[in-house]
C-alpha positions as CSV (number, residue, x, y, z in Angstrom):
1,X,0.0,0.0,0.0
2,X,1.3,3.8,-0.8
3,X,-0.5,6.6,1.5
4,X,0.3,10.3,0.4
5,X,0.6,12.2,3.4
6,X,-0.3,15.9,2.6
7,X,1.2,18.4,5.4
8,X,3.4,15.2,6.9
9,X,6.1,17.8,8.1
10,X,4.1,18.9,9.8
11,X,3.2,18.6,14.1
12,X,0.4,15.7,13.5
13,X,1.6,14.6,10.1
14,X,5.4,13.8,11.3
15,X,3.5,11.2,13.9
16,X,1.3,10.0,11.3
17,X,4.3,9.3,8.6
18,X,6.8,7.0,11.2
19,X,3.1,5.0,12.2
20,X,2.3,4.1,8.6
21,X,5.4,3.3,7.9
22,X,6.4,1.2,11.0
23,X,2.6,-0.7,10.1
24,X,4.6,-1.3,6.8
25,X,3.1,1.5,4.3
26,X,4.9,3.0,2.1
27,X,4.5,7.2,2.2
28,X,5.0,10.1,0.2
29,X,5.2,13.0,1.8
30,X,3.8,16.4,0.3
31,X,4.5,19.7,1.7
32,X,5.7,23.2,0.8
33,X,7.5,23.8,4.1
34,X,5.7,27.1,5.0
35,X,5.0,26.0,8.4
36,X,6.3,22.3,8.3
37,X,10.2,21.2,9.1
38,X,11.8,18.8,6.4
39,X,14.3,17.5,9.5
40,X,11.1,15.7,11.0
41,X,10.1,13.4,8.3
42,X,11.5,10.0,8.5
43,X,14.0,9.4,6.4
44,X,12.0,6.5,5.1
45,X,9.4,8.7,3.7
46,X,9.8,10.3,0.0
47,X,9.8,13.4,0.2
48,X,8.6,16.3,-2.4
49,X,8.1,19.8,-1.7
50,X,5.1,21.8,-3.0
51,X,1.8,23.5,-2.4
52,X,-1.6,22.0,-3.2
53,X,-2.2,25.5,-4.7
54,X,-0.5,24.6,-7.6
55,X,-2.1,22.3,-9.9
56,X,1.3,21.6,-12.1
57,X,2.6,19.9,-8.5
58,X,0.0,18.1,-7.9
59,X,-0.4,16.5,-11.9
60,X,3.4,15.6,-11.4
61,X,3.1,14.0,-7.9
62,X,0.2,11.6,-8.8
63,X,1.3,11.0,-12.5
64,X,4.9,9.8,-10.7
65,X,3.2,7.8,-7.4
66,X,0.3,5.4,-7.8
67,X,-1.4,5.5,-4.2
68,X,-3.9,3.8,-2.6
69,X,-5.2,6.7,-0.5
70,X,-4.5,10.2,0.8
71,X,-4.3,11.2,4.6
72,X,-4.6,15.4,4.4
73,X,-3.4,17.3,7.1
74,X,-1.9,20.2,5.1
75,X,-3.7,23.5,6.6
76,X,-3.4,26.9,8.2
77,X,-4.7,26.4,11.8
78,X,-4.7,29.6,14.1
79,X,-8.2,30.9,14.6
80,X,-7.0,34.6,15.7
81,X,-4.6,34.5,12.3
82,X,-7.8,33.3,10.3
83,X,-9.8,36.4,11.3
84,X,-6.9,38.7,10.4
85,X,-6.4,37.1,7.0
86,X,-9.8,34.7,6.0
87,X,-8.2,34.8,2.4
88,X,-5.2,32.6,3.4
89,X,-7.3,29.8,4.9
90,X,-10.1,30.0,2.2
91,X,-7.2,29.5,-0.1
92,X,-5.1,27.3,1.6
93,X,-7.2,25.1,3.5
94,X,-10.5,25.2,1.2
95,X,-9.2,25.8,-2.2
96,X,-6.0,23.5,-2.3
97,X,-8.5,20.7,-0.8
98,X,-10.6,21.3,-3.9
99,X,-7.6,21.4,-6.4
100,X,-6.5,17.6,-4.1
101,X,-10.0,16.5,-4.5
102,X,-10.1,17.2,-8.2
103,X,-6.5,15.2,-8.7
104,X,-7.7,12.4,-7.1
105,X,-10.3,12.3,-9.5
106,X,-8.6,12.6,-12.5
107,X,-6.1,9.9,-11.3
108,X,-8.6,7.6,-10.0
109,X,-7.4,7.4,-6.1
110,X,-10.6,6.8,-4.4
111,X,-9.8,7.2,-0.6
112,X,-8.9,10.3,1.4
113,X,-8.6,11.0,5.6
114,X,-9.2,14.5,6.4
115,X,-7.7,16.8,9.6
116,X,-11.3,18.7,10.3
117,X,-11.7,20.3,13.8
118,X,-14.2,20.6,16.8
119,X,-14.0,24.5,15.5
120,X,-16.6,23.3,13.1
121,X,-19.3,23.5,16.3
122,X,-18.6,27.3,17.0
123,X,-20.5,27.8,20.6
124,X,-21.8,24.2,21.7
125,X,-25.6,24.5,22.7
126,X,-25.0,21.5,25.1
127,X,-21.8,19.4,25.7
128,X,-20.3,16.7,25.6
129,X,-21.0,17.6,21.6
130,X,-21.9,14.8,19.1
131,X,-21.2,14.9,15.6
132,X,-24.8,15.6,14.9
133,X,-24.6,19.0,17.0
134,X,-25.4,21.8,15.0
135,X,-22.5,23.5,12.8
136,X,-21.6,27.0,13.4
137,X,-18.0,28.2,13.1
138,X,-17.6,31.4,14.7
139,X,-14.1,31.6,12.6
140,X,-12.4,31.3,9.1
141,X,-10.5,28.6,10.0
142,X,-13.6,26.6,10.9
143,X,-15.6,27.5,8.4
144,X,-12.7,26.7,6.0
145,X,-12.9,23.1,7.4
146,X,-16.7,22.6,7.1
147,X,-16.4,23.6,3.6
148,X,-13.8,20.7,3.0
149,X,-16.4,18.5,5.0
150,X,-19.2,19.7,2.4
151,X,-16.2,19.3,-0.5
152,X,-16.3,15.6,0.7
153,X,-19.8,14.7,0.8
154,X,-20.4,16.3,-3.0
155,X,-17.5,14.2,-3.9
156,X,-18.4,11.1,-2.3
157,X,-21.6,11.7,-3.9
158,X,-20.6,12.1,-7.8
159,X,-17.1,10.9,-8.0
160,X,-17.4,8.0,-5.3
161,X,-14.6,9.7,-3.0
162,X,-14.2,7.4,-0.1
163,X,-13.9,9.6,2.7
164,X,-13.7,10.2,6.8
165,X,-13.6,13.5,8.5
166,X,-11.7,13.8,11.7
167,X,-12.6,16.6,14.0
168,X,-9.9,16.9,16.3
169,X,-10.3,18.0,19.5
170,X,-7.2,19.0,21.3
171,X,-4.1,17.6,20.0
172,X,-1.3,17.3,22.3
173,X,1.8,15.7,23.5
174,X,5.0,14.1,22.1
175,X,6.3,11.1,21.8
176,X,7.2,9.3,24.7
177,X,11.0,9.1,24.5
178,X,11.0,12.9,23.8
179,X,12.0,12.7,20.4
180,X,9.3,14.3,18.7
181,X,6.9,17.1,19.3
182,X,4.9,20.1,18.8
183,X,6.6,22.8,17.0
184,X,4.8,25.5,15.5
185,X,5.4,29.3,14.6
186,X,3.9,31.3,16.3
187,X,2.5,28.8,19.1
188,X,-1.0,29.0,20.1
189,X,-1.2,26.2,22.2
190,X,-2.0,26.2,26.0
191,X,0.5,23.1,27.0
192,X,4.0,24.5,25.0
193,X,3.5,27.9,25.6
194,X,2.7,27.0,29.5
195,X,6.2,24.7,29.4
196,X,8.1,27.4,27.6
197,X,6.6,29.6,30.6
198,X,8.2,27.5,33.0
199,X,11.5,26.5,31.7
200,X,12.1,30.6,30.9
201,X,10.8,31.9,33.9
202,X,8.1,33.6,32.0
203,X,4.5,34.8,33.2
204,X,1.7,32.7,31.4
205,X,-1.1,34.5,30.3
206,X,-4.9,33.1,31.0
207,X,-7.5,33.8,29.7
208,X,-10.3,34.3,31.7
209,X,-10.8,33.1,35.1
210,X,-14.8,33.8,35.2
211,X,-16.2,31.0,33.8
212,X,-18.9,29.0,35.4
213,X,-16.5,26.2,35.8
214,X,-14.8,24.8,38.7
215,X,-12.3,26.9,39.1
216,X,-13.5,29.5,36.8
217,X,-11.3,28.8,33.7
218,X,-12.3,27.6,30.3
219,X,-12.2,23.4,30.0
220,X,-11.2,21.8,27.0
221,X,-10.4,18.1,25.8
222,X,-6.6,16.7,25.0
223,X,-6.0,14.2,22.7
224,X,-2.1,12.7,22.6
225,X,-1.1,12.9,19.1
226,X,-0.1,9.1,19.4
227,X,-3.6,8.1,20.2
228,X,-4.6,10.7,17.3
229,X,-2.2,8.5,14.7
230,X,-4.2,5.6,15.6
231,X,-7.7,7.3,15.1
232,X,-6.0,8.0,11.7
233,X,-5.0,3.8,11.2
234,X,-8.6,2.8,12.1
235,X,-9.9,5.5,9.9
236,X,-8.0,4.0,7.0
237,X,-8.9,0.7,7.7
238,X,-12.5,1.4,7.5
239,X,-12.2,3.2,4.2
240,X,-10.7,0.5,2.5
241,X,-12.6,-2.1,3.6
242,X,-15.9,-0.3,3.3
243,X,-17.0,2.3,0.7
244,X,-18.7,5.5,2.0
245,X,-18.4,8.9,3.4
246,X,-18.1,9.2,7.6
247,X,-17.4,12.1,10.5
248,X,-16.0,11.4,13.7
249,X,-14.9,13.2,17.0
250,X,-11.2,12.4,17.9
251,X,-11.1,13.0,21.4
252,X,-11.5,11.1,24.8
253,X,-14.7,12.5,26.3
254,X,-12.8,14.3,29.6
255,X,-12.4,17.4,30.1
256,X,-9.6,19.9,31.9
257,X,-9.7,23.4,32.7
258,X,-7.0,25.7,31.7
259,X,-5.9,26.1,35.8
260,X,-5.5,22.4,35.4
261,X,-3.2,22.2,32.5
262,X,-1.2,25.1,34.3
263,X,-0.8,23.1,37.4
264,X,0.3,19.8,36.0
265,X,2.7,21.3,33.5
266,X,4.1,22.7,36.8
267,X,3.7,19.3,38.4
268,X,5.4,17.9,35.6
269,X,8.2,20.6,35.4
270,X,8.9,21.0,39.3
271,X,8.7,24.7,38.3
272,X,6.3,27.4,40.0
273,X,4.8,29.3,36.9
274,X,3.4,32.7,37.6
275,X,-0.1,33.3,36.2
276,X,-1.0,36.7,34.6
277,X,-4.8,37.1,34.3
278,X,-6.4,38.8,31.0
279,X,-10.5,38.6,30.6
280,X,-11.9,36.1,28.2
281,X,-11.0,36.5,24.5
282,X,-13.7,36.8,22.1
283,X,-15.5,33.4,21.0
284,X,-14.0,31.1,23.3
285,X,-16.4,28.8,24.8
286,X,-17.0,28.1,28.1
287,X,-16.0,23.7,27.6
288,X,-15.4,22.1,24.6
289,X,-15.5,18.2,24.9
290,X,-16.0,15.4,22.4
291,X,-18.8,12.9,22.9
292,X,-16.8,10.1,21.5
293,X,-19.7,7.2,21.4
294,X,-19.4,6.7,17.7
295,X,-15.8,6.2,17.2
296,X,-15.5,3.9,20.1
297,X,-18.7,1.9,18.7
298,X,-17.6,2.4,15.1
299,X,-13.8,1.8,14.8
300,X,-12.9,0.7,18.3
301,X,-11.2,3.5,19.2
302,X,-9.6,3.8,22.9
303,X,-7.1,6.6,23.8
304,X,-4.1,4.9,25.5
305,X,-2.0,8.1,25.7
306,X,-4.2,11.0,26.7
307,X,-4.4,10.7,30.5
308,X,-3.2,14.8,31.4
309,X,-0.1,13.7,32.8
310,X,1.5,11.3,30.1
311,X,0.0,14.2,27.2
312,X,2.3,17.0,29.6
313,X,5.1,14.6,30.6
314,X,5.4,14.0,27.2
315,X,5.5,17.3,25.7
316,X,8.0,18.1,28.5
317,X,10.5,15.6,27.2
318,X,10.5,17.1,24.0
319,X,10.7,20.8,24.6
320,X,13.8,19.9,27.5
321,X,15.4,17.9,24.5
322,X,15.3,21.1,22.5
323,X,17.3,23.2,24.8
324,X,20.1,20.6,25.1
């Protein structure tokens, strides 16, 4: 079997290359480099550099590969950067899907995984939130990602596109010997910008400590990127066995609050991290957390990874490898 991995030097995509190819998959990787870091992908991948904005690219990549399917994680994905600048993510995470989609078509490759988000719920009216919760992105970016979703199931519809959507929830953590891990520029993420807090003796900024929560901070769901790779196997394995177009939450149906993520990361770190209070950025809801009935019914999916202190512990190998 040959997977193309779209984005797969990227955060989630670098995971997702070594576990296909430890399962024994062959995988080209696609990705212009923007955001992604060449030095990641396994040297066992091929490797070919180029946006899915260009059409030329994408005629050469599938005329020289014959694959079997396509995992697509390429994407812009900061929500305050997609209200700045909607055109980028219309264009890069809408448009270049459609340009993918179209290829695919042309060259007969009938199967497809695709990064969506839990953005694609905007506000939840009740949580935990099922995949039949009502859709209303309250950004760019996850608008841009419910159009893909809609690209999918038009798709699936006329050109028989195999296809599953996965809406992340909170993707975290590294791998567990340290040697891989979240990397992106600029960081938006609670859990590295809390460790970078504590290993530079940095205040950390939270947002909002007026919720109606427990301890008044905004509660979100973490998924360990290792446990997120094996969503993507399972997701694969459906697809290929079975014809047809499906959604899931990736998540693990628990929820932490922000204080909590602040307090193991200092648990984690031995470090005392100083907390600077802000009030509550626009949009941001009070919890976000997956019901994740389907996926464990559907594809058998169980988190092994995402307990709060292996997805910090984790991430805290890596970052501490980085400043050797």
């Amino acid at each position: 079997m040959k997977i193309l991995v779209t984005g797969g030097a990227g955060y989630i995509g670098s995971f997702m290359v070594k576990r296909l190819l430890n399962e024994g998959i062959d995988v080209v990787v696609a990705d212009s480099l923007e955001r992604g870091h060449e030095d990641v992908v396994d040297e066992r991948a091929f490797f070919l550099k180029g946006t899915l904005l260009d059409k030329l690219f994408l005629k050469r990549l599938f005329s020289e590969h014959q694959f079997d399917g396509v995992i697509h994680f390429a994407g812009y994905i900061s929500v305050a950067e997609s209200v700045e600048k909607p055109e980028l993510y219309f264009g890069n995470n809408t448009l270049a899907t459609l340009n993918l989609l179209d290829q695919m078509v042309e060259s007969n490759v009938r199967n497809i995984i695709f990064s969506s988000t839990a953005a694609v719920y905007g506000t939840p009216k009740h949580t935990p939130i099922p995949e039949g919760h009502p859709k209303d992105p309250q950004s760019p970016y996850g608008e841009s990602k419910l159009m893909v979703e809609r690209l999918l199931h038009w798709y699936f519809i006329s050109h028989k596109i195999n296809s599953v959507a996965l809406r992340y929830f909170n993707a975290s953590g590294g791998a567990l010997d340290g040697e891989m891990g979240e990397m992106h520029l600029p960081e938006t993420h609670i859990i590295p910008n809390a460790i970078k807090a504590a290993l530079e003796g940095l205040p950390f900024t939270l947002y909002g400590t007026d919720y109606p929560t427990k301890d008044g901070t905004a509660i979100r769901d973490y998924i360990h990127v290792l446990d997120l790779a094996e969503a993507h196997m399972l997701a694969l394995n459906k697809i290929m066995s079975k014809s047809g177009e499906y959604v899931y939450n990736v998540g693990t149906g628990i929820g932490y609050s922000n204080q909590e993520v602040v307090s193991m990361v200092e648990k984690v770190s031995q470090k005392k991290i100083e907390i600077h209070v802000e009030s509550r950025r626009p949009g941001d809801p009070v919890e976000l957390v997956a019901d994740v009935d389907k996926i464990r019914n559907e594809l058998k999916f169980k988190p092994v990874h995402s307990a709060l202190e292996t997805i910090v512990g984790s991430a805290w190998k890596w970052h501490t490898s980085q400043k050797v």
